[in-house]
GUMAR-126259 format. One line per 5 residues: number of its first residue (from 1); their letters; for each residue x, y, z of C-alpha. Coordinates in nm, 2 decimals, padded with zeros to 4 digits. Example, Ala and Ser with C-alpha at 12.3 -4.5 7.8 and 13.67 -1.06 7.14 Angstrom:
<nodes>
1 = AS = 01.23,-00.45,00.78; 01.37,-00.11,00.71
</nodes>
This chain:
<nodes>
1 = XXXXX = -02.61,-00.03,02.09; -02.45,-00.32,02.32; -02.10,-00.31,02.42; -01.89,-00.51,02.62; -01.85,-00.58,02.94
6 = XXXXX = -01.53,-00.64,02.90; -01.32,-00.31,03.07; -01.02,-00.36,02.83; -01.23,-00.33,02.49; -01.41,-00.04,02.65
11 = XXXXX = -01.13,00.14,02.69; -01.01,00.12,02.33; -01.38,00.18,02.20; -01.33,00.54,02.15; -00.99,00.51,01.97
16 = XXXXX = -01.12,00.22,01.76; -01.49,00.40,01.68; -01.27,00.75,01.58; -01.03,00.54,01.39; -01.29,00.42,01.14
21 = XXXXX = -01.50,00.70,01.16; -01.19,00.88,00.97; -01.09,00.52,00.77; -01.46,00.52,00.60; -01.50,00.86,00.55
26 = XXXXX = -01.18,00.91,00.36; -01.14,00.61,00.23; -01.51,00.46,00.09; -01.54,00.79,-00.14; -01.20,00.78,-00.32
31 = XXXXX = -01.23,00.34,-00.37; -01.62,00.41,-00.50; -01.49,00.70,-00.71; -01.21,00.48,-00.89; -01.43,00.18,-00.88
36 = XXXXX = -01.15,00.02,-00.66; -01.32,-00.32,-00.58; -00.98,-00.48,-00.47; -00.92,-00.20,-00.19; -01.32,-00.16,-00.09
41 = XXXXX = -01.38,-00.53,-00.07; -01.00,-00.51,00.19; -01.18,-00.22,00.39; -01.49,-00.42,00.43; -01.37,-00.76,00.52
46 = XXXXX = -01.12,-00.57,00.82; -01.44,-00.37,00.93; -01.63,-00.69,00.95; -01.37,-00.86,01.11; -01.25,-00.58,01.35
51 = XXXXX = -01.59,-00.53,01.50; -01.67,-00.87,01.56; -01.38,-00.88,01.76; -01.47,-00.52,01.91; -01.86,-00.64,01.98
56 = XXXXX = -02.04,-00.43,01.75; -02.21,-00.67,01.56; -02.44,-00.46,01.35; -02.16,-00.27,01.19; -02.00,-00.56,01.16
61 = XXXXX = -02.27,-00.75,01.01; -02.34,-00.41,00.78; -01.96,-00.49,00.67; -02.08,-00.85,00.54; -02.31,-00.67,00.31
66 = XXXXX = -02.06,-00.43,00.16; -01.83,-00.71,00.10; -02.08,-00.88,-00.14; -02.21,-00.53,-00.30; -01.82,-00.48,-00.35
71 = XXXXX = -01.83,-00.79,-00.49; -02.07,-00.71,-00.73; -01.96,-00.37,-00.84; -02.26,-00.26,-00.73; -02.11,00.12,-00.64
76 = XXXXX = -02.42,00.36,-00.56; -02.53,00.08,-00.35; -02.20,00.05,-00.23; -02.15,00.42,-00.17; -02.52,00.41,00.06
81 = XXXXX = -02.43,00.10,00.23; -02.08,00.26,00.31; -02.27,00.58,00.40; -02.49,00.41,00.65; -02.17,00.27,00.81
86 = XXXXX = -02.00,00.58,00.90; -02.37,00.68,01.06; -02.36,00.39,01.26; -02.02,00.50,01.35; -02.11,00.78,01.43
91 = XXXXX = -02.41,00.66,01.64; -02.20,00.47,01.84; -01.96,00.74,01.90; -02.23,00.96,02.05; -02.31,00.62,02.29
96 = XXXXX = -02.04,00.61,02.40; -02.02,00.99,02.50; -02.34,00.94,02.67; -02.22,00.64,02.87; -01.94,00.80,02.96
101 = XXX = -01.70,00.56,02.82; -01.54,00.84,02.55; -01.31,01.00,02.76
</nodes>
């Protein structure tokens, strides 16, 4: 994973990485569940657009692609795409342990 150089964004990493962490893993189940597309489309586009601002481009990119699975109605592949997010999350979180940046 790359992150920033930027001091500022690294200090909010760990707040912003936590915060979604919690976001997908409540929220992709119950929008999947009631086949919410309106609401799991939202969720995607703000993770795409949050972590483009935030650097991580992979999740961000892997946002992109549940936007047009959403799109689609496409909800087991939805639900795994959405799964594989939160890993990445997760991922990241443990990066940022290691690198001492999650305080």
């Amino acid at each position: 994973m790359r992150i920033p150089d930027d001091s500022f964004i690294q200090e909010l990493l760990p707040e912003f990485v936590d915060t979604w962490l919690a976001d997908m893993t409540e929220k992709l189940p119950q929008y999947i569940s009631s086949k919410n597309s309106n609401d799991l489309y939202r969720l995607a586009h703000t993770l795409k657009g949050s972590c483009f601002q935030f650097g991580i481009d992979e999740i961000a990119k892997k946002g992109i692609e549940l936007m047009e699975l959403t799109k689609q109605e496409k909800w087991d592949e939805s639900l795994a795409m959405g799964n594989e997010i939160i890993t990445m999350f997760g991922d990241a979180k443990n990066f940022l342990i290691a690198e001492g940046i999650y305080k």
